[in-house]
DOVOMAR-358654 format. One record per atom (N, C-alpha, C): x, y, z. Coordinates in steps of 0.1 Angstrom, whole numbers, plus 5000, padded with zeros to 4 digits. Layout:
<pts>
XYZ...
</pts>
This chain:
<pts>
516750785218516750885229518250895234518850975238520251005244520050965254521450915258521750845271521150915284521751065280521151145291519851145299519151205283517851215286517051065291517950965286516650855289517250825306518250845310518750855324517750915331517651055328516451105332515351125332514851015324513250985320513250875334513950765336514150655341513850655360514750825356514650855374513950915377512950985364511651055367510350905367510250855363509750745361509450675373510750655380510450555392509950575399509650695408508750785417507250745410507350785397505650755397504750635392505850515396505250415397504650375407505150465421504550435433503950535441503150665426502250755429500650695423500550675412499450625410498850535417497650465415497250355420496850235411497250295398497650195388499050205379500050125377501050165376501150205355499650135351499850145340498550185334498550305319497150345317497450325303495750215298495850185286495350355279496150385268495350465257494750445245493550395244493150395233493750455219493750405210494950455199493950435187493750555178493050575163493750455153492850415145493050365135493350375120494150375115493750405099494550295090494250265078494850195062494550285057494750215046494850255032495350205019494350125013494550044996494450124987495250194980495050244969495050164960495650054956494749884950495649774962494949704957494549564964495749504967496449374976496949254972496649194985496949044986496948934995496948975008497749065010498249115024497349175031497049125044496549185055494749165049494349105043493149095039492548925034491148905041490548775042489048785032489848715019488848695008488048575012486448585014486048475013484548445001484148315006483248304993484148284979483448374970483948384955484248474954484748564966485848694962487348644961487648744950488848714942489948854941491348814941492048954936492248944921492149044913492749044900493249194896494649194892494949294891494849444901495049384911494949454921493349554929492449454921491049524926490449384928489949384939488549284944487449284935487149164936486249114927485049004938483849044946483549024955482548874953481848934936481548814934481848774916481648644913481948624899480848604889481548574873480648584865480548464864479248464866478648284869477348264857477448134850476148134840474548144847473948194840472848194847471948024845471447994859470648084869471548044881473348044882473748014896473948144896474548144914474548274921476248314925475948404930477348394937477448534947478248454960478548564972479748544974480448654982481248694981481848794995483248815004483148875016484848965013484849045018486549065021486349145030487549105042487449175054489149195058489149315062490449365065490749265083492249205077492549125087492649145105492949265107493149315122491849355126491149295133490449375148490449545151489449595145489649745152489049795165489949905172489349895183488150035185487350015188486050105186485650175201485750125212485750165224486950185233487050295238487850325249487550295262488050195266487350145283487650225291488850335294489050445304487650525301487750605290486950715291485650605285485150525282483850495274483450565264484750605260483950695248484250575234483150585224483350495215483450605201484450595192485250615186484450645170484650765165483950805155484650745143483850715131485050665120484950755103485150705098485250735083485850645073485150615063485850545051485650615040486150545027485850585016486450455007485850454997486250344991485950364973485750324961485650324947484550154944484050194940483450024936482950084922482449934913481549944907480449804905479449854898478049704896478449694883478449604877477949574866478049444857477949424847477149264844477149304829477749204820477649174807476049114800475049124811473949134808473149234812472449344805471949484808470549454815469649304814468849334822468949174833470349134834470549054846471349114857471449164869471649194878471949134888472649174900473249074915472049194921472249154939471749204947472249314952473149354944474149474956475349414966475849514968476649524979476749584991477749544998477549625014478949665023479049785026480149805033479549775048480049685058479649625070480749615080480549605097481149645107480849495109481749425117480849285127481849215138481449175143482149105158482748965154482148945138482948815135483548795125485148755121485948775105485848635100484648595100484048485092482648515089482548615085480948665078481148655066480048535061479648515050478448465045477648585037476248555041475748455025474448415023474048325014473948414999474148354990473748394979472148424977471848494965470348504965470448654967469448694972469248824980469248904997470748844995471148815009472348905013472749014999474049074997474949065007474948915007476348795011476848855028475648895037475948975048474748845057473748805047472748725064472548595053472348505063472148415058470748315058470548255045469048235046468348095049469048035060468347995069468148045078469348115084469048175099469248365100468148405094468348555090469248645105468948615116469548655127471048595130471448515123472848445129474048545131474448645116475148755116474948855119475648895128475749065140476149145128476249255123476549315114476049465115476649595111476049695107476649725095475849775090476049775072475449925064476049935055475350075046475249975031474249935029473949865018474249965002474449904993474150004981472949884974471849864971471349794963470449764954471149674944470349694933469149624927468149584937467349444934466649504946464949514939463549554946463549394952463649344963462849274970461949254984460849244981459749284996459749244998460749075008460649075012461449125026462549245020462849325034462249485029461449475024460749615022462049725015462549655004463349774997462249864990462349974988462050094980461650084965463050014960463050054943464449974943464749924935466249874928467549974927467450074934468950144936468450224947468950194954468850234970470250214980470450324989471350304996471050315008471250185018470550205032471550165045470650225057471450115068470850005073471749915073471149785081471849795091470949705104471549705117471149545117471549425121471549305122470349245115470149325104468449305096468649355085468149265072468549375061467149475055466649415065465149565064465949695072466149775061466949895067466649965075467050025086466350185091465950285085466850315074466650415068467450395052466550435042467350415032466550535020467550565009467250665002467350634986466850644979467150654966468450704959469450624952470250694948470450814937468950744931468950884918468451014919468051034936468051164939469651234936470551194939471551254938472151214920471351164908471851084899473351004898473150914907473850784907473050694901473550604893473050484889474050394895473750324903474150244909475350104896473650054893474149964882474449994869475150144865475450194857476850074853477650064857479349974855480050104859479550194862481250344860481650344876482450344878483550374887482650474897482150454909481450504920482250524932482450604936482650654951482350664964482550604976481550644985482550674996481650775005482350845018481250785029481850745036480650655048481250755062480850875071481250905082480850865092480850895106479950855120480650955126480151015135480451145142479451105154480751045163479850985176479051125188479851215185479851325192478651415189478051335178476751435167475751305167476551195169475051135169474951095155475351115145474751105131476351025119475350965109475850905103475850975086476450995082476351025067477050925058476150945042476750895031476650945022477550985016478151045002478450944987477850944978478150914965478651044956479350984946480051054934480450964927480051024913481250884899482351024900482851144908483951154908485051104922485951184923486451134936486551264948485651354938485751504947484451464959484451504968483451444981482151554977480651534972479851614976479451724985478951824987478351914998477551855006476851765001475651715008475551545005475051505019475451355020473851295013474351175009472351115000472151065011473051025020471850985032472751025044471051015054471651075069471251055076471350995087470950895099471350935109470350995119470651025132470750895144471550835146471650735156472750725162472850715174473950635178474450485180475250445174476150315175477250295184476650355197478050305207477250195211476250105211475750005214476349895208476549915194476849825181478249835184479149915186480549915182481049875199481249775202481649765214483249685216484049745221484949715218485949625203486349535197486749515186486249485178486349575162485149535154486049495137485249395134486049375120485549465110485949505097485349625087485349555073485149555065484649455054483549535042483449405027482749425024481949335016480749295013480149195012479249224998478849104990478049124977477748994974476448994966475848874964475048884946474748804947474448764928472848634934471848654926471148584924470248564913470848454908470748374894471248474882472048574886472648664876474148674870474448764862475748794860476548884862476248964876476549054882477949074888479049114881480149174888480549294903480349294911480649344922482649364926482849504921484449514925484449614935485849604940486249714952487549754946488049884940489349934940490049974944489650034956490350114964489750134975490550154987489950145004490950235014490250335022490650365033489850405040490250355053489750385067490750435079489850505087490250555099489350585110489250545121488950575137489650735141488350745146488850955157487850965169488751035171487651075182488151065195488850955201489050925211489851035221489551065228490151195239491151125247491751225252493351165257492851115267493850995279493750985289494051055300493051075307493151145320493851105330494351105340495051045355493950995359493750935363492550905376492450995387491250995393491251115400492051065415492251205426492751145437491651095448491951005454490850955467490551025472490951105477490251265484490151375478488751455484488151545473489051645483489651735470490351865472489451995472489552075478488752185479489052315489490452375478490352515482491752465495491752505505492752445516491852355523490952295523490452185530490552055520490651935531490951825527489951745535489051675526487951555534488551465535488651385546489251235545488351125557488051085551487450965558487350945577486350915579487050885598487650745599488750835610489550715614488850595616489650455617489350325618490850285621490550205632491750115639492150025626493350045627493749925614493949785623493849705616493349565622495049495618495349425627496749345624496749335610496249265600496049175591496449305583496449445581496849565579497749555575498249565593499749625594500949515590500349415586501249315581501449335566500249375566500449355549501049505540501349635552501849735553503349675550503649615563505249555562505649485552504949385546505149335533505249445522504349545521504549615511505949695511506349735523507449825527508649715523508449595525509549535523509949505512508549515500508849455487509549595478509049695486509349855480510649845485511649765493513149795499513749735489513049635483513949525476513849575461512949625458512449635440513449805440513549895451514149995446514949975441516149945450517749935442517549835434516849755427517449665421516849755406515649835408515649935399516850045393517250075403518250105400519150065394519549995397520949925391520349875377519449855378518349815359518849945354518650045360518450205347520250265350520850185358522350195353522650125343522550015349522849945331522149915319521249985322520850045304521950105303521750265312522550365310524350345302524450285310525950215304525950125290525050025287524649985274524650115264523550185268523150285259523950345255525050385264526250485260527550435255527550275257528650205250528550205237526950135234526850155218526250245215526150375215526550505208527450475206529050505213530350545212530650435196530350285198530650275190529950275175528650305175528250365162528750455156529050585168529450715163530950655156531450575160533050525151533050465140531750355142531550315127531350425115530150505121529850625111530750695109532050775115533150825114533950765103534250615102534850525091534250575081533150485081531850505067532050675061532050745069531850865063533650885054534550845065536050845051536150755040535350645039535150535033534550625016533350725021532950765012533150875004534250975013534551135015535051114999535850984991536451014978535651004965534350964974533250954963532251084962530851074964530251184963530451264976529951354974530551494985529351494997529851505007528851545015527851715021526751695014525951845011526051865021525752015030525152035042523352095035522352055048521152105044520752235042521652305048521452445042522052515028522752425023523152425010522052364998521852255001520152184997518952284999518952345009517552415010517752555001519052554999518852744996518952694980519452564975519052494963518052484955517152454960516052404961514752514962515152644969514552724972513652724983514352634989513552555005512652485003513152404990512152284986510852384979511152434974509652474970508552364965507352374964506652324952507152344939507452474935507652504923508752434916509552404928511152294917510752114920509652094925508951964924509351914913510151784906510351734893509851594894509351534904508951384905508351394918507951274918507251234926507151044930507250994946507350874945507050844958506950674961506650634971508150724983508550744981509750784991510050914999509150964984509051144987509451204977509351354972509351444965511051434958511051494943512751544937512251614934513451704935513551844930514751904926514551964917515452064909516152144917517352134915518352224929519452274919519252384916520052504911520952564922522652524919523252574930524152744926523452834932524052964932525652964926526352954933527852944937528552864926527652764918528652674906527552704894526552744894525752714884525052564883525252504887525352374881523652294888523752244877521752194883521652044889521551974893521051884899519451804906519351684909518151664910518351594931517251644936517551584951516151534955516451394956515351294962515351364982514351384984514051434996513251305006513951225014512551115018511451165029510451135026509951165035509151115051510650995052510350915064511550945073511650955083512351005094513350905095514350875100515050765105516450825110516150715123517250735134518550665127518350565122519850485117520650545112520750615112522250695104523450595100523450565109524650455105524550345095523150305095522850215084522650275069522250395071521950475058523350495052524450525061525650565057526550435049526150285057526750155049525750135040524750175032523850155022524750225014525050385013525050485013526750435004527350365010528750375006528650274995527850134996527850054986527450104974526350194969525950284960527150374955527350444963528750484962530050454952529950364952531250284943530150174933529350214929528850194917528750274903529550254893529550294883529150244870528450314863527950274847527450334837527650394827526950484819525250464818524550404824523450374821522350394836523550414842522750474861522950554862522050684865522050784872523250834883523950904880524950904888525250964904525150914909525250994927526351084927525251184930526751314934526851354950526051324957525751354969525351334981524751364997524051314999524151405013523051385024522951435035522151375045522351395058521551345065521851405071520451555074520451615091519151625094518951735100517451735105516151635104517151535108516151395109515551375091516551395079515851395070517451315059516751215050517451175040517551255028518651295023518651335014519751335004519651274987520251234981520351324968521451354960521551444951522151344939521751384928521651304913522051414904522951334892522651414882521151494877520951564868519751654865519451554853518551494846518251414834517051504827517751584820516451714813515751654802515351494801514451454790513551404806513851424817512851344820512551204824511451154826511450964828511150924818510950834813510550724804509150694801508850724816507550684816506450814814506850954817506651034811506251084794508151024790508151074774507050964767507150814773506450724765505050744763504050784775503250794775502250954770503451034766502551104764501651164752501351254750500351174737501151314723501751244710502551334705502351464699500951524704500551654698501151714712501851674723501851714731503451734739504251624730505551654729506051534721507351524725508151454717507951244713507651194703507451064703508850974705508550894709509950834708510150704697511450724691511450624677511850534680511750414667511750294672513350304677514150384671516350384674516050424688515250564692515450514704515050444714513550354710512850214720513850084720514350104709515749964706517450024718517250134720518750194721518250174743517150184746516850234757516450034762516249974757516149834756516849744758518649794752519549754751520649814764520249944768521350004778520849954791519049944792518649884802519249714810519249684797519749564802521149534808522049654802523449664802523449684815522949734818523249814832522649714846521549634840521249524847522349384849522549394837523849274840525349294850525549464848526249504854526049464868524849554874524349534887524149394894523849284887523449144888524649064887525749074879527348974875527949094874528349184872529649264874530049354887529649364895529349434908530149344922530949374927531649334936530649204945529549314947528149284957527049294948526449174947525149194942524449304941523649374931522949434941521449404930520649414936519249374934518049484932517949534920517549654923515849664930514549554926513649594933512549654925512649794922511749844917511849914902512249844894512449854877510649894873510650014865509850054863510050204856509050214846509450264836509550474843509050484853509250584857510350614867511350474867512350474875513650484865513350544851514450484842514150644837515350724839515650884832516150834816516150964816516851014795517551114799518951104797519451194795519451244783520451404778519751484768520251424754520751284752520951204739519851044740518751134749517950974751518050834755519450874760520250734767519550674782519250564785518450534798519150554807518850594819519950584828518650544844519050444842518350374859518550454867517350484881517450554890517050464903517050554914516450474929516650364927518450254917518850154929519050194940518650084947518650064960517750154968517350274965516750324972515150294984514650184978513450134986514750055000516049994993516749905002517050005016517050145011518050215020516850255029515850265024514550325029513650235041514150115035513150015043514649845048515349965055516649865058516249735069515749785077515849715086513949635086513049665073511949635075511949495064510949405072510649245061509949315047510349205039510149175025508849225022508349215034506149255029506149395031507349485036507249645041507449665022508349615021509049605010507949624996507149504997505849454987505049584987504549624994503849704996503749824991505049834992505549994979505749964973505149844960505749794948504549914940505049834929503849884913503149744911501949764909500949654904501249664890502049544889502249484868503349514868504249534878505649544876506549404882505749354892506249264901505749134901507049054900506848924895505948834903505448704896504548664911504948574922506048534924507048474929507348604948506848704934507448824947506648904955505448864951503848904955503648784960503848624961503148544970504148564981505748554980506648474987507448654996507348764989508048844994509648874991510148784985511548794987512248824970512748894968513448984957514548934955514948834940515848834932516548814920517548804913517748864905516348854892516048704891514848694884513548754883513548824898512348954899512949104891513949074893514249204887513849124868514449054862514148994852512749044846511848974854510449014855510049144854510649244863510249364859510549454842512149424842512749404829512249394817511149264818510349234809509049304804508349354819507349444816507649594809508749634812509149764810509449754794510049634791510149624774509149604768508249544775506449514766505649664766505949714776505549844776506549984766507449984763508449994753507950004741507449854736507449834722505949854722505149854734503249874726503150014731503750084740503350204743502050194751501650084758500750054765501450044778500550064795500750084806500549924809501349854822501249724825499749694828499149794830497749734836496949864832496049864823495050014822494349984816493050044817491750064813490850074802490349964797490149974782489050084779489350144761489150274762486850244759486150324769484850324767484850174774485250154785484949994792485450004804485549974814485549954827486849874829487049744820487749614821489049684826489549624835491449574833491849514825492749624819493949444804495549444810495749314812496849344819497749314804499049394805499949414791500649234784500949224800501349064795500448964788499748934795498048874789497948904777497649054772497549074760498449074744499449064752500649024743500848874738500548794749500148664743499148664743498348734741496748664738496748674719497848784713498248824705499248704697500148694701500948594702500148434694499448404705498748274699497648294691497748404688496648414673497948454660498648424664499648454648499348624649499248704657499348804654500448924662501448874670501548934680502649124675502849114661503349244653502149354660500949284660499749454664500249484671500849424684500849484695501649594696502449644687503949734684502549874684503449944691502850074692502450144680500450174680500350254671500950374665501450454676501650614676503050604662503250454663504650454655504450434637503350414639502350444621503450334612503650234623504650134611506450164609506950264618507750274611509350214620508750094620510049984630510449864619511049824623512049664617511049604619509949494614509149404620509849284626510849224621511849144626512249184640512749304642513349354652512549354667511149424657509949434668509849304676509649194667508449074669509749014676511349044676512448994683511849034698511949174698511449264711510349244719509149184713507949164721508649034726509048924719509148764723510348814736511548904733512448914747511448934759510349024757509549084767508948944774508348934766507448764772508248694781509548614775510248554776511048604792510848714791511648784808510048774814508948744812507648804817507248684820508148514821507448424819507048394833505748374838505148324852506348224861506948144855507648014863509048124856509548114873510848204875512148174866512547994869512847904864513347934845512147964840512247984826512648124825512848164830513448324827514648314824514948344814516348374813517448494820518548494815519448554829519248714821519748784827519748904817520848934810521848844809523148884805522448784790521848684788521348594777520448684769520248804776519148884771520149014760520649014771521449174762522349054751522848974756522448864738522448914731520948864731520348824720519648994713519749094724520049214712520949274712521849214714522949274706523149154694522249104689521848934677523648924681523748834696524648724696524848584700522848614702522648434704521048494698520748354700519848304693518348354700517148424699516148444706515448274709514648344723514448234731513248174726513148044724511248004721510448044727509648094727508348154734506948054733506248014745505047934739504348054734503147944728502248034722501248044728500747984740499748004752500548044765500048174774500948184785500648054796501847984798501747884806500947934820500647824829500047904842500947844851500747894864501547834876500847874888501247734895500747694904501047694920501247754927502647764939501647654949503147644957502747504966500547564977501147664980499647694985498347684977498247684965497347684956496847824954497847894952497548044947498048034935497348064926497648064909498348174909499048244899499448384894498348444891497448364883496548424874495848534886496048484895495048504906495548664908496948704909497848814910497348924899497948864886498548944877497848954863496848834867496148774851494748824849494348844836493048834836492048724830492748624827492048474822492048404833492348314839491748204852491948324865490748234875490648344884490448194896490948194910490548084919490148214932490048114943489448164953490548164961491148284968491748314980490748324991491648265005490648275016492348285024492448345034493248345042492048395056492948355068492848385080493848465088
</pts>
């Protein structure tokens, strides 16, 4: 805020701390997340729920006849009541799961999306879908929308696929068949659900889909109110249980949000108004004990003014000191850079761009939209990352801004530009008319161009060039973060050229390592940097490695096996490859044989070898561009992927793997 204005917020302010009759009014504030997949953060696995590969895994595959339960509950407290107005706060989720079990006629009990007053709910295995527990059926407060797949009478289920509500009882209120709508519950396919509450209607809905388009009509619908149930802070979760089966229960994806809550009002005045009359009470003698305590108040109001004052002078004077000197830092920074890329104005960008259209959209990313900017006046094309996060720092953007700046290499995207106005970042790049990497690799070659093995070897080799540069040749370190195959352009001779260094750094300057984590890629990020948070050069290594395994198999770090549900994660399968004496399959089919096998089986072992779990064993990346450029020797590779262990007892496997799986529990 400008010195000015907050001068005069300060002096508007003080008056009406001593108009109300409370100086301060809480507002209730909406809630929302959002998992598009999974990790450690902000979430409390209990029981035999597990992360793997970025989806929950609620309960495990256990031999029969043991069981297994399972809880995950989002870490914060939500707030559901507004104490000014009493109004209690309408919600919505949606979430992806699926059932299923390597035995077609052994089954778990279901699962349950559940509300509760306590973030240690964990109900019993059996037929208890891991929400009540079977000694004491009453112990867990809970409200719940069950999905479930096990007739048992003893809570009067229906049929074996039913979706219901429970209210601190798993005999439902109300529940419906899901094959009215044809859901098969315990089909294994990827299921959808939309759970609403519309406190203002009284009614509850629920929606299924195996797509992720939302139905017309909900399979179930429950007229109730739950401002009883939701009374001030409520935990949100979800719960599954297994009895004597082999029942998999996953969660892939999660969001929620709270609405509803209506602004706060003033309080009303002590006297009712009406028209030009004023009711006021009949007089009463004030009694000494009053007027004393009148004087005290007057005296405490003599002393607190001016010294308020003199508080919102010297902000005032802070505030306006450092401006002056930011605005001088930024003044430097800006001559520091003037010899490098040019400084755009935004109306030169917008008439670029065609005011941003959709139509010059050329990427897409955690940061915000690029686009194709054809400039009138030179001809000349260019690409402009647009962020789509606001930020006051200008001054920090601009010492980011200069380090980038004076980076040069045939193998990085080159900065031509940049701007910062209308509260908006924005950066200008060469144009790279082949596109990403992760585009050309993946696409399928009736549909465009394949890429040969000269240029999977040529884009393998410049990658790393450019990494050693950044890592040992660079005045300043720099660390790039997010290596990933859709972060690596082709220019029009198929040459790599890295993009968005630094760009998450510039984005999230002043935010911790876990702001950081968060906008990673699942299978790109080492596990060193998913338990601990902290980014270096050997994370980048790690990424490095994935992007080359993905390179030579033409497979994605983590995707979906074809006619199966499973996760394969790329590393895994490369040594799983490996210690069968076979690890040549793994070289991309699309390439019908036509590479060096020497060369390849050099290329998968570099991959591994930058991919190894213990940081320690990674080699440097300058040892890497080595050994393809055959100037040293390739590195031994085991033939089982080693495991590791971090001092907390969180495995990798637990992260990144699909062979050992342990139990996370955080608080």
């Amino acid at each position: 805020m400008p010195p000015r204005n907050l001068l005069v917020f300060l002096l508007f302010l003080f008056p009406l701390l001593f108009t109300f009759d409370s100086p301060f009014i809480i507002l209730a504030e909406s809630t929302s997340f959002n998992f598009p997949f999974f990790t450690v953060r902000n979430l409390t696995l209990l029981g035999d729920s597990h992360l793997k590969n970025g989806v929950i895994g609620l309960t495990r595959e256990t031999a029969v006849p043991s069981s297994s339960s399972g809880t995950l509950i989002y870490n914060h407290p939500i707030h559901f009541l507004d104490q000014d107005s009493n109004i209690t706060a309408s919600f919505s989720t949606t979430f992806s799961f699926t059932i299923d079990s390597v035995d077609p006629t052994s089954f778990g009990d279901g699962l349950t999306f559940f509300l509760s007053p306590d973030n240690q709910t964990l109900g019993s295995s059996g037929g208890y879908l891991g929400l009540a527990n079977s000694s004491d059926l009453a112990k867990n407060k809970f409200l719940a929308i069950e999905f479930d797949t096990k007739l048992d009478t003893r809570f009067n289920d229906s049929n074996d696929n039913h979706v219901g509500l429970d209210v601190n009882s798993l005999n439902s209120i109300k529940a419906t068949d899901a094959l009215l709508q044809d859901i098969d519950l315990k089909s294994g396919n990827l299921i959808t659900a939309w759970i609403v509450y519309k406190n203002d209607l009284r009614v509850l809905n629920v929606f299924l889909s195996y797509s992720t388009i939302k139905p017309p009509t909900p399979l179930l619908s429950v007229d109730i109110d739950l401002s009883g149930y939701l009374k001030g802070y409520v935990f949100v979760g979800f719960s599954a249980s297994t009895e004597g089966s082999t029942g998999i229960h996953s969660i892939e994806n999660w969001s929620f949000k709270t609405f509803g809550f209506l602004p706060v009002r003033p309080r009303s005045h002590p006297h009712n108004v009406s028209g030009s009359s004023v009711t006021v009470p009949s007089a009463v003698p004030a009694s000494n004990s009053t007027n004393k305590h009148h004087k005290r108040l007057g005296l405490g109001l003599g002393i607190a003014g001016p010294a308020f004052f003199f508080v919102v002078l010297a902000v005032f004077g802070y505030v306006s000191v450092k401006k002056w000197k930011d605005m001088r830092i930024e003044k430097n920074l800006k001559a520091e850079i003037l010899a490098g890329p040019r400084e755009f104005s935004y109306k030169e960008l917008y008439a670029a761009t065609r005011g941003f259209h959709s139509s010059r959209i050329i990427g897409r990313g955690a940061f915000g939209n690029v686009y194709k900017a054809i400039f009138a006046s030179s001809g000349c094309v260019s690409a402009v990352k647009r962020s789509k996060h606001s930020r006051e720092g200008k001054t920090e953007f601009l010492a980011e801004l200069s380090i980038i700046a004076g980076l040069r290499h045939k193998n990085l995207v080159q900065l031509q530009g940049w701007c910062a106005e209308k509260g908006e970042l924005l950066l200008v790049y060469e144009f790279m008319p082949n596109g990403s990497l992760d585009t050309l690799l993946h696409q399928h070659p009736e549909n465009g161009l394949l890429l040969t093995w000269s240029h999977r070897q040529n884009i393998a080799v410049g990658l790393a060039s450019v990494l050693a540069y950044l890592h040992q040749e660079c005045e300043q370190q720099v660390i790039h973060r997010d290596i990933k195959t859709s972060n690596i352009m082709l220019d029009g001779n198929f040459n790599p050229r890295l993009g968005d260094f630094g760009l998450a750094r510039l984005m999230d300057h002043d935010k911790s390592p876990v702001s950081t984590l968060t906008a990673g890629t699942m299978g790109y990020l080492a596990p060193e940097y998913l338990q601990y948070g902290k980014a270096t050069e050997k994370t980048d290594v790690f990424s490095y490695g994935v992007v080359i395994l993905e390179v030579a198999c033409g497979r994605r770090p983590i995707e979906r096996e074809v006619n199966s549900q499973k996760m394969v994660n790329l590393i895994d399968w490369v040594w799983g490859l490996l210690g069968e004496g076979r690890i040549i399959e793994a070289a991309d089919k699309r390439l019908k044989g036509d590479f060096n096998e020497e060369e390849m089986r050099k290329l998968l072992l570099v991959g591994l070898s930058c991919a190894h779990p213990d940081s320690a064993e990674r080699p440097s990346i300058r040892r890497i561009l080595q050994i393809l450029n055959n100037e040293a020797d390739p590195i031994a590779v085991p033939k089982m992927k080693p495991s590791l262990t971090f001092s907390c007892s969180l495995t990798v496997e637990d992260i990144v793997s699909d062979d050992e799986e342990s139990k996370i529990t955080q608080s």
